[in-house]
N, C-alpha and C positions, 0 to 999 in steps of 0.2 A: 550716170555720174562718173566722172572723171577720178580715178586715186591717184594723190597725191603721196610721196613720201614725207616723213616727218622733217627732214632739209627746209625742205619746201614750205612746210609750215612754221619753220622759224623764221623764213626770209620776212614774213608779214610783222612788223611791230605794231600788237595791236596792246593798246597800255591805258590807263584810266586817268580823264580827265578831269575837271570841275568846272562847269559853266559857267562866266563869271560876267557874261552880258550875252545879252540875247535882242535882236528885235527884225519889224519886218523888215523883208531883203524886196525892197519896194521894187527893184527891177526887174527882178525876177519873171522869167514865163510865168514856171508854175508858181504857186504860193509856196512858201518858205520863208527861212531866218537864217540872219545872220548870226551865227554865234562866236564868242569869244571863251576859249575852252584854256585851262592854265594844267600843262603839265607835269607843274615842280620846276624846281630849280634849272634841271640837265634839260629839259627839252621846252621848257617857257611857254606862252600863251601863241596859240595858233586860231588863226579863223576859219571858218568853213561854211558852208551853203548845206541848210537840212531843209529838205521837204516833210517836216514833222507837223504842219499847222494843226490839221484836222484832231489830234492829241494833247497838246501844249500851249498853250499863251508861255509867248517872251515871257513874264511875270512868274510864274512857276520852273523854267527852267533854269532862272538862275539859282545856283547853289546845288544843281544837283552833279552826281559826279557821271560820266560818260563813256562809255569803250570807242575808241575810235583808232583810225590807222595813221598811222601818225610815219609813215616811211615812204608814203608814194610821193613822185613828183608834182608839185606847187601846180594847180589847173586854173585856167582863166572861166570863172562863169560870169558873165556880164562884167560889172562894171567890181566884182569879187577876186582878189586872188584868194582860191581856196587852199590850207593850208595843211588839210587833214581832212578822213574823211569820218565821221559821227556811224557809227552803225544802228543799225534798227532791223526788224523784222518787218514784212507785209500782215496786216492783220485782214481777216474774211471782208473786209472792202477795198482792198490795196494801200488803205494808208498806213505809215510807219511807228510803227510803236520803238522806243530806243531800247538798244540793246546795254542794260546798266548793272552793276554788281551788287549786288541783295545786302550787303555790307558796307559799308565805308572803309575805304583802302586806303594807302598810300597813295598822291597823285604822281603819275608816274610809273606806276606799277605795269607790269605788263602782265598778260594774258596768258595763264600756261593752259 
């Protein structure tokens, strides 16, 4: 594993969102969704491509809040501009479980 300084870890804005549509990303290779995640006011709703199906139906994921990275450059995935990326963990099958804050935050909030 690579060390990083803590510079470096501020360069990442990773900040909590709220899922406020969800559904399949029909074009997709693999399975996935598209979601629509609302940051607050300063950084507003962004879309993104999650490979979370095998955990989530669209239907449950709406209203729940999200960590995601919200500073990399806009990626073209199919027919998606992705606008953020949704973090997760690998669970002992490789599918992603989301990475979410045990609390209800502010959206917007970031990540210390």
């Amino acid at each position: 594993m690579e060390h990083i300084g803590f510079d470096d870890f501020l360069k990442v804005e990773l900040r909590v969102g709220q899922v406020i549509a969800a559904e399949v990303f029909k074009e997709a290779r693999k399975p996935a969704y598209v979601l629509q995640v609302d940051f607050g006011p300063e950084l507003g709703v962004r879309k993104s491509s999650a490979q979370i199906t095998d955990h989530y139906t669209p239907e449950e994921l709406v209203g729940r809040q999200v960590v995601a990275v919200v500073n990399f450059p806009k990626k073209q995935i199919g027919p998606l501009m992705s606008e953020c990326l949704v973090t997760g963990f690998h669970d002992q099958n490789g599918a992603v479980a989301l990475c979410v804050p045990d609390k209800p935050v502010p959206l917007g909030t970031r990540l210390l």
